[in-house]
N, C-alpha and C positions, 0 to 999 in steps of 0.2 A: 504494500500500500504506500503511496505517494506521501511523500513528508509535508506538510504546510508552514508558512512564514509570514509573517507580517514585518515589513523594515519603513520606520518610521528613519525620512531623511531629512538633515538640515542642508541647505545648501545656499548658494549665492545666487542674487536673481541678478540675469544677466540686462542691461540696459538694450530697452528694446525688442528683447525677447522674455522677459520674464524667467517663468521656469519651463519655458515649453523648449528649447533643445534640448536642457539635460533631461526631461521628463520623455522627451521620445527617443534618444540616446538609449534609457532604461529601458522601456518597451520594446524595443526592436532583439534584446534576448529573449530566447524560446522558453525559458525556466520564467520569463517575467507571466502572471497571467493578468496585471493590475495594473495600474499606475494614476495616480490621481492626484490634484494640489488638495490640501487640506488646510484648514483653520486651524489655530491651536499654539503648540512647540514645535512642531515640524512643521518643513513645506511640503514633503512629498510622503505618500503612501506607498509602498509598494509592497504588490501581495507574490509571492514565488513559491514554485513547489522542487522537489527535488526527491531523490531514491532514498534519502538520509539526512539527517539531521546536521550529518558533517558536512552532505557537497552541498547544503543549504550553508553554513557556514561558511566554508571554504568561496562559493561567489561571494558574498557578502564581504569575506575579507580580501580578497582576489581581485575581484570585478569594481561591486558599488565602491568600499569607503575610498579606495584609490583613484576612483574618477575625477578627471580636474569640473571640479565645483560644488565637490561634494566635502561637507564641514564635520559632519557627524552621522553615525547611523546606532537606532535602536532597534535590536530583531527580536521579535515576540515567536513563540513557536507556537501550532497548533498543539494541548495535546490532547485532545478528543472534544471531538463533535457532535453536535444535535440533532442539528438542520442547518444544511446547506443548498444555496440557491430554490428556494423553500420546497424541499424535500427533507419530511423528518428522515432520521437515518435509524433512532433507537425505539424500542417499543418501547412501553409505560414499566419505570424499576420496579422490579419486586422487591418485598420488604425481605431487607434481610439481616432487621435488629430483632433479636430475643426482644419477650415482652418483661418487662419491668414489674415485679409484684415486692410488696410491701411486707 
């Protein structure tokens, strides 16, 4: 199963271009499946998947933080899911606490 990412980035907005070269620079790898400006602490979202948590890693420190205009990066990992692209994935949990008596 396919590993997930979320890389929250800071970067320099370029005069003229904003953040749209480095944001379509991002998007044009096959591991990207996101890329978005956002509000907040970061300017950019980007969502990547990968075989492993490590070649998630490994772009991240490879690829994005080394990109020129890139300032910082935050990577969030998935580790399990609910619903994705609104498809639940899990049925309803069974109880699996002993009951409690006094």
């Amino acid at each position: 199963m396919k590993k997930r990412a979320i890389i929250d980035i800071q970067c320099r907005s370029e005069r003229e271009f904003g953040f749209d070269r480095i944001a379509m620079r991002i998007a044009r790898f096959p591991e990207v499946l996101g890329v978005s400006v956002i509000s907040g602490r970061a300017d950019l979202c980007v969502k990547i998947q990968g075989d492993s948590i490590e070649e998630i890693s490994r772009f991240v420190t490879e690829v994005l933080a080394p990109m020129e205009g890139v300032k910082s990066t935050a990577t969030s990992f998935f580790m399990k899911s609910y619903k994705i692209d609104g498809e639940i994935l899990q049925k309803e949990p069974k109880k699996s606490r002993l009951p409690i008596s006094a």
